[in-house]
C-alpha positions as CSV (number, residue, x, y, z in Angstrom):
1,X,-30.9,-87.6,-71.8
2,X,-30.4,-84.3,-70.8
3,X,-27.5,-83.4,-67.8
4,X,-27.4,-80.2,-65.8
5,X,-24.4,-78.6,-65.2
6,X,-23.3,-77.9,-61.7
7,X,-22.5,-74.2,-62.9
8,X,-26.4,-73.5,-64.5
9,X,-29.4,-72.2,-62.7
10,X,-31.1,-75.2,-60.6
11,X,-27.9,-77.0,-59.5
12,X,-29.6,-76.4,-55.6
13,X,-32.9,-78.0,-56.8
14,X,-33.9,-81.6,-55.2
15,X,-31.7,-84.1,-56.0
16,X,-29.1,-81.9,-57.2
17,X,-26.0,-80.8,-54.5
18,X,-26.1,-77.9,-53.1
19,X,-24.0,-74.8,-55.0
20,X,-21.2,-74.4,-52.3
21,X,-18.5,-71.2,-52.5
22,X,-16.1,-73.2,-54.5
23,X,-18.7,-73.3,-57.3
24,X,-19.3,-69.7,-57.2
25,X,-15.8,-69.0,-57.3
26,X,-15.0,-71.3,-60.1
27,X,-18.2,-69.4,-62.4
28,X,-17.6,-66.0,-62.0
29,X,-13.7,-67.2,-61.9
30,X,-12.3,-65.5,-58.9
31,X,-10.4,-66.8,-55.8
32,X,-12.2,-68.2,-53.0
33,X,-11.5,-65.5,-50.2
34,X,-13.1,-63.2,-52.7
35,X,-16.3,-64.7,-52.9
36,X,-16.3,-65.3,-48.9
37,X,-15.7,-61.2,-48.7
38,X,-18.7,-60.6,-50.9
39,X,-21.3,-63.0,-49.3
40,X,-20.1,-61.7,-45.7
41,X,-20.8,-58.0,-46.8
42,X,-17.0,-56.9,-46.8
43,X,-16.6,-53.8,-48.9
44,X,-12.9,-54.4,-50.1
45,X,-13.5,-56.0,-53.8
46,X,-13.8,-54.4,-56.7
47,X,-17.1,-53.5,-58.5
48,X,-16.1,-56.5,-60.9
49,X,-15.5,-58.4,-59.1
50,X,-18.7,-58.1,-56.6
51,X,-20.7,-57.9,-59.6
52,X,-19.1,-61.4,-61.0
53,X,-19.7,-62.5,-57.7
54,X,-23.4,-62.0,-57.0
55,X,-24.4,-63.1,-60.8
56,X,-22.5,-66.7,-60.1
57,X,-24.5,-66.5,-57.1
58,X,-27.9,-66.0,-58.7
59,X,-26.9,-68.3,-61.4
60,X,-26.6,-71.4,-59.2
61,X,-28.9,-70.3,-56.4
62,X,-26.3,-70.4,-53.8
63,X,-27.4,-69.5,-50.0
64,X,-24.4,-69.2,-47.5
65,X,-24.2,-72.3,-45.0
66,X,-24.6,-69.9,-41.8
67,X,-24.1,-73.3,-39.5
68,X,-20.8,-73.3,-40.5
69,X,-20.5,-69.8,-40.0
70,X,-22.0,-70.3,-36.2
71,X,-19.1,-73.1,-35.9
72,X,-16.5,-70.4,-36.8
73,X,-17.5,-67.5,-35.0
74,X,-19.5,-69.1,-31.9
75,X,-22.5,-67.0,-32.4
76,X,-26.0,-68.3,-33.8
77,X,-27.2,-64.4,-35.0
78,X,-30.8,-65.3,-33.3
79,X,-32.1,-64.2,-29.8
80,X,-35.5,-66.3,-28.1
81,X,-38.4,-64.6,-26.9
82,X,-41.0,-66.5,-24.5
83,X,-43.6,-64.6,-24.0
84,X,-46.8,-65.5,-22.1
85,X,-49.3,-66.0,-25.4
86,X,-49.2,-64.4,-29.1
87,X,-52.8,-64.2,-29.6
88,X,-52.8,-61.7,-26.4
89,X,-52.8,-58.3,-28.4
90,X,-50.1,-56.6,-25.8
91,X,-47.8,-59.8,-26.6
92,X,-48.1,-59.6,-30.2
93,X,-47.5,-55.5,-30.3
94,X,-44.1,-56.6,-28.1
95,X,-43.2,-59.7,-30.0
96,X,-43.5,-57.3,-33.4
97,X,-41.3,-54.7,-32.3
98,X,-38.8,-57.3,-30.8
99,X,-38.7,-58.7,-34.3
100,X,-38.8,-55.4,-36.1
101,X,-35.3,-54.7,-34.0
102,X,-33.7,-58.0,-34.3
103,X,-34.1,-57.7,-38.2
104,X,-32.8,-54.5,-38.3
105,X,-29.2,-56.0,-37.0
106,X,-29.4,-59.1,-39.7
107,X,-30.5,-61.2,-36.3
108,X,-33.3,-64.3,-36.5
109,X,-36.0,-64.0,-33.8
110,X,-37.2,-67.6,-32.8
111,X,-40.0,-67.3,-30.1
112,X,-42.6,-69.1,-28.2
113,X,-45.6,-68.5,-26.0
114,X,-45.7,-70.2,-22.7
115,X,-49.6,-70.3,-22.4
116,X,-49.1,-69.3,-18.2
117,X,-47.2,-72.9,-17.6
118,X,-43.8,-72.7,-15.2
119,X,-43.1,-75.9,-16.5
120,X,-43.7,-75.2,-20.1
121,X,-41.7,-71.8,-19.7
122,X,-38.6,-73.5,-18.3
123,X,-38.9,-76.2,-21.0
124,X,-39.1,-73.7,-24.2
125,X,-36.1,-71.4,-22.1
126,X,-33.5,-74.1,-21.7
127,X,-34.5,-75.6,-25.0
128,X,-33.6,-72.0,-26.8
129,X,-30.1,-72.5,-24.4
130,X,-29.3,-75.6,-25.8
131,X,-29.7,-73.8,-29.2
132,X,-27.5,-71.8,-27.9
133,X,-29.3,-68.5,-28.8
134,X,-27.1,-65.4,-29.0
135,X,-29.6,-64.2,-26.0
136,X,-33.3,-64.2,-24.4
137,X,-36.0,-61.5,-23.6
138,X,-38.8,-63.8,-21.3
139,X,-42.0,-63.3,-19.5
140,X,-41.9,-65.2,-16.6
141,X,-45.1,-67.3,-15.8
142,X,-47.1,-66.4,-12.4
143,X,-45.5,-68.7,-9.9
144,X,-42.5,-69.4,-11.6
145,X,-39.4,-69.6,-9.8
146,X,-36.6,-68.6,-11.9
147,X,-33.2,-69.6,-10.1
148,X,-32.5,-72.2,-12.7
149,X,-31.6,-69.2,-15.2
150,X,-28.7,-68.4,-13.3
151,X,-26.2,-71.2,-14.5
152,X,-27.1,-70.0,-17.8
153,X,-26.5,-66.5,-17.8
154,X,-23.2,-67.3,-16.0
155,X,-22.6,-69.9,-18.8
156,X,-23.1,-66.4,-21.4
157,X,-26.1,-66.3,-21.8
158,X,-27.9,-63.0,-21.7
159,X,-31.4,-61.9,-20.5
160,X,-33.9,-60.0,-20.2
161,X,-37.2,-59.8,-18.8
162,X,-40.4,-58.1,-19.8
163,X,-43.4,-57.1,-18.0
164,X,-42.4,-59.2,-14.9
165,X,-39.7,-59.1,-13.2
166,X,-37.9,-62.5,-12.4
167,X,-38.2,-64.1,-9.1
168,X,-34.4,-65.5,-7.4
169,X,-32.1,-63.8,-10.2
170,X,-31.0,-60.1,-10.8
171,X,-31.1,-59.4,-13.7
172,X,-32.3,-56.6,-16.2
173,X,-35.7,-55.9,-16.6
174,X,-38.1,-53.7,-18.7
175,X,-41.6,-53.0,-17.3
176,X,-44.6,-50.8,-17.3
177,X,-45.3,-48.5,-14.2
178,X,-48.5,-50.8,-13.1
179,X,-48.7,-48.9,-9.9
180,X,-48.9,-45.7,-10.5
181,X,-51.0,-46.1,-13.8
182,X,-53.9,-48.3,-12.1
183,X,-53.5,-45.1,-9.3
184,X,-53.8,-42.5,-12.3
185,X,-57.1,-44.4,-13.7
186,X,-58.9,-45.2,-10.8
187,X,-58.4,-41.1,-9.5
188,X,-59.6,-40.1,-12.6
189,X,-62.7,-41.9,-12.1
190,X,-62.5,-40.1,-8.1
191,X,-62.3,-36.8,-9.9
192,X,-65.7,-37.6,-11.7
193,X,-67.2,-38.4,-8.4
194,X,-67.4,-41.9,-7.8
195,X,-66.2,-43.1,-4.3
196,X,-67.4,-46.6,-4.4
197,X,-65.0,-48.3,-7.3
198,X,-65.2,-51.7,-7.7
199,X,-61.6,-53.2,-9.1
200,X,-61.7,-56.2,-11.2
201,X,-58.4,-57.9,-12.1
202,X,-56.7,-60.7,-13.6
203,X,-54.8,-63.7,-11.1
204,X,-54.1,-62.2,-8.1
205,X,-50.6,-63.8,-8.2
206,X,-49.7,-62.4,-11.0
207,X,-47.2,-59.5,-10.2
208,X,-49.2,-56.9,-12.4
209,X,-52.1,-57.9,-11.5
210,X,-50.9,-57.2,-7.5
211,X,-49.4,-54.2,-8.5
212,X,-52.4,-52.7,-10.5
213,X,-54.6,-53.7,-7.3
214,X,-51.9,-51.6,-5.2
215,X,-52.2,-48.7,-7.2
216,X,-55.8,-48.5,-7.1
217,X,-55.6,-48.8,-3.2
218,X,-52.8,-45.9,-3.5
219,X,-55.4,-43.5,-4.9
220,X,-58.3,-44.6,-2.3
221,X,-55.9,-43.8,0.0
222,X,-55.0,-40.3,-1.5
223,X,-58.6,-39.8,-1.4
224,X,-59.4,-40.6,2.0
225,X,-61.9,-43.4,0.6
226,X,-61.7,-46.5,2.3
227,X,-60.7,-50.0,0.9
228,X,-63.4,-52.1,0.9
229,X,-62.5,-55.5,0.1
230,X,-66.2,-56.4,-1.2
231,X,-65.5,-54.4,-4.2
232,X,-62.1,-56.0,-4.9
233,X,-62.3,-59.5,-7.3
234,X,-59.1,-61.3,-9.1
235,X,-59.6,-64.2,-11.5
236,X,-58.3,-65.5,-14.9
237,X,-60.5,-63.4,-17.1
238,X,-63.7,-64.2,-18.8
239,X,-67.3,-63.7,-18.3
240,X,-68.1,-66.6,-16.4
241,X,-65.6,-65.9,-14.0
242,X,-67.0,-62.7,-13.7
243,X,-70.4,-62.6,-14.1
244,X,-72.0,-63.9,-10.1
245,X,-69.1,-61.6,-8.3
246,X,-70.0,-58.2,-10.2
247,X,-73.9,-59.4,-9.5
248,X,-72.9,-59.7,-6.0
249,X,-71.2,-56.4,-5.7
250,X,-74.0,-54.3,-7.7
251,X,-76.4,-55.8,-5.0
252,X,-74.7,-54.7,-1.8
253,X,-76.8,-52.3,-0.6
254,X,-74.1,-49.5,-1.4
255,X,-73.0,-50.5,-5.0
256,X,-69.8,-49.4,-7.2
257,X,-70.5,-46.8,-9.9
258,X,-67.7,-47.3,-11.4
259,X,-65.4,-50.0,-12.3
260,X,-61.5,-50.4,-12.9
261,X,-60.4,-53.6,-14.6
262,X,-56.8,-54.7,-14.5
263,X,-56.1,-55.3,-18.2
264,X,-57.5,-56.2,-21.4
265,X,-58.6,-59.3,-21.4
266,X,-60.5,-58.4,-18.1
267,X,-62.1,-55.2,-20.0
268,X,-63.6,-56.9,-22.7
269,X,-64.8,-59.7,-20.0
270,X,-66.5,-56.7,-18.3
271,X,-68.2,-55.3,-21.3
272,X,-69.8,-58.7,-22.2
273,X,-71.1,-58.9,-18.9
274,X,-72.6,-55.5,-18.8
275,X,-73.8,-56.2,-22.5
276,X,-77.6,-55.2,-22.9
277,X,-77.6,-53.4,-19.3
278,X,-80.0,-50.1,-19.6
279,X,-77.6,-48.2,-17.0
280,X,-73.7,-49.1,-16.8
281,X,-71.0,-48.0,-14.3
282,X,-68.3,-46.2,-15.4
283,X,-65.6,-47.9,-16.5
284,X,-61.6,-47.6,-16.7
285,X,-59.8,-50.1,-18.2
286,X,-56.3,-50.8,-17.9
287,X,-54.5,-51.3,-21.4
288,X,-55.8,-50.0,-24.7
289,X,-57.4,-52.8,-26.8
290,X,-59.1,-52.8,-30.4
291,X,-61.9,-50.7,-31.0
292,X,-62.1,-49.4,-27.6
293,X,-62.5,-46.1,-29.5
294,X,-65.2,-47.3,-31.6
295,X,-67.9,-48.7,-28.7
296,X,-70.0,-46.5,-27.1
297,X,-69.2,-44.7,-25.2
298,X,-65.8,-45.3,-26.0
299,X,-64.0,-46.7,-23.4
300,X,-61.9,-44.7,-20.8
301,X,-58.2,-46.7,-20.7
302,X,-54.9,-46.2,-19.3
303,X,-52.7,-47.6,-22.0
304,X,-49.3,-49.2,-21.9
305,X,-47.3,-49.0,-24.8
306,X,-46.4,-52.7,-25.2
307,X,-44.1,-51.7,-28.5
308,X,-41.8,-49.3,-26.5
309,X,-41.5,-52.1,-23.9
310,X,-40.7,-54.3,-26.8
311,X,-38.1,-52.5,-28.1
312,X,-36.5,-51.1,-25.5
313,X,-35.6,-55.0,-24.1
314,X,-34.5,-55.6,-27.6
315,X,-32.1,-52.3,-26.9
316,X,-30.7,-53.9,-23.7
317,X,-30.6,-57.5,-24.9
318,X,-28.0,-56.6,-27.5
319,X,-26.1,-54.1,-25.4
320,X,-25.7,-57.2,-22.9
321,X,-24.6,-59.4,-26.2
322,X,-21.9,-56.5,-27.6
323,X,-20.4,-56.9,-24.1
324,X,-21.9,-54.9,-21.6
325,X,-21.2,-56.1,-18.6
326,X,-22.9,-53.4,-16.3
327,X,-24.7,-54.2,-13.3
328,X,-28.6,-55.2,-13.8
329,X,-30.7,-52.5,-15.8
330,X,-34.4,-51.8,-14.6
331,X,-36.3,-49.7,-17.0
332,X,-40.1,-49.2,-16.1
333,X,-42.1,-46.9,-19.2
334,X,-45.0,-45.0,-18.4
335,X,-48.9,-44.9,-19.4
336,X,-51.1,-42.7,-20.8
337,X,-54.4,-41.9,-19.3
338,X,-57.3,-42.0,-22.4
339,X,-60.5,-40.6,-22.0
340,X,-62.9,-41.8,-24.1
341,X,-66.4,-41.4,-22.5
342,X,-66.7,-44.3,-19.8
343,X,-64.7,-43.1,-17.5
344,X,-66.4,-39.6,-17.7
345,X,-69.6,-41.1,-16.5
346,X,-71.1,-39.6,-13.2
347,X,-72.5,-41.5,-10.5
348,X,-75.5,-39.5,-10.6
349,X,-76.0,-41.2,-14.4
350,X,-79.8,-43.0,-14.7
């Protein structure tokens, strides 16, 4: 019968103990404190001695036991981030940047997508608490009241929130300037000569979804072109939703020629629905989405930069952890109008 040594390659595979700093110290025959100065990145050993160090350390496959690291120093290096859905392209450009960040400072990102559900969204929050997580970024859900986050930022637990701003707290906040970039898309569709703009949004409880709709009355306004609610529908997005109200409003006896959509998701619902029409409205979209540039025409957007917002509340969320203790920080990014061709469209246009 063959034994393996506890100081030879393998002495962490199953069934075998896990290498622990005592073994590492003993193979490459050093003191204890030395290895512990090596595996924590401190620069005060000697070439040797590091060198001894880290080939001990390949040779037994040792991996520091960061629980008992968390015990000694009370922080968990990791931050949660619950964010409405992953598979939503603006979430997944945010959650990517947030994790970019967090790697950067030797952090873990743990994080979860709510799917719209207050109840869901307090569960996975206070669950990451209970972790005790060094610190959260979170998108609230619609309705979601979020006065229960108070006790745990005055426990130490720092947040942020992104795209929506929380509802019964202060607290920091990093968001995109929905108003004035819905007003920016649906003038530029004024400039090209269209005064009957249908607006087609997401929930209407949603906070950028009611700011986007107030923006796009800001620029009627600046127009002297009046708000007509016929033209105005909010829903979760998808082509069944939408389908009978744009029928309705391209039957009124004055319709839209053009069309501004709230986001995304209620773009690409739009553009299915129109799919196979001879003549098409013009269309502004708000967000960029995936080949947007490659339809045809291409399709007119006012983009939000969902990585920039990303980053930027990783920024604050570890300035709040290093121990700023400021008063709440509200940071709202701008858009960028892009014209592709659908936005351009007259009204004129058979």
């Amino acid at each position: 019968m063959t034994r393996t040594s506890p100081h030879t390659a393998g002495s962490a595979s199953r069934g075998q103990p896990r290498a622990t700093m005592k073994d590492v110290a003993a193979l490459a025959k050093v003191g204890l404190s030395t290895v512990s100065r090596v595996v924590n990145g401190d620069n005060r050993v000697s070439d040797a001695k590091t060198a001894a160090v880290l080939q001990a350390i390949r040779e037994l496959g040792f991996r520091r036991n960061d629980s008992a690291r968390q015990l000694r120093v009370g922080a968990t290096q990791s931050i949660g981030l619950v964010i409405e859905n992953v598979i939503d392209p603006f979430f997944s450009h945010l959650t990517h940047a947030v994790e970019n960040y967090s790697l950067e400072r030797n952090t873990l990102l743990l994080s979860a997508s709510s799917t719209r559900d207050p109840e869901r969204t307090r569960r996975l929050v206070l669950e990451f608490c209970a972790r005790r997580v060094d610190g959260l970024i979170v998108t609230p859900a619609d309705t979601e009241e979020t006065g229960y986050l108070q006790a745990e930022m005055d426990a130490g637990t720092p947040m942020v929130f992104v795209d929506r701003p929380p509802r019964g707290i202060e607290a920091d906040t990093v968001l995109t300037g929905d108003r004035s970039g819905a007003a920016r898309g649906v003038a530029h569709l004024i400039r090209h000569g269209h005064r009957r703009i249908a607006c087609v949004t997401d929930r209407g409880q949603l906070h950028t979804a009611a700011q986007r709709l107030a923006g796009y009355r800001d620029a009627l306004d600046a127009a002297a072109i009046r708000y007509d609610p016929e033209l105005v529908y909010s829903a979760t997005p998808s082509v069944e939703n939408f389908r009978t109200p744009v029928a309705r409003m391209l039957a009124l006896d004055n319709p839209p020629t053009a069309v501004f959509t709230g986001n995304n998701r209620s773009t690409v619902a739009i553009l299915r629905v129109m799919a196979g029409w001879d003549t098409r409205p013009a269309l502004v979209g708000f967000d960029d989405f995936e080949l947007a540039d490659a339809l045809h025409p291409g399709v007119t957007v006012v983009a939000q930069h969902p990585a920039e917002m990303g980053r930027a509340a990783a920024e604050q969320l570890f300035r709040r952890i290093g121990g700023d203790t400021g008063p709440p920080r509200h940071t709202i990014l701008g858009t960028t109008l892009i014209p592709r061709g659908s936005g351009e469209i007259p009204p004129s246009r058979k």
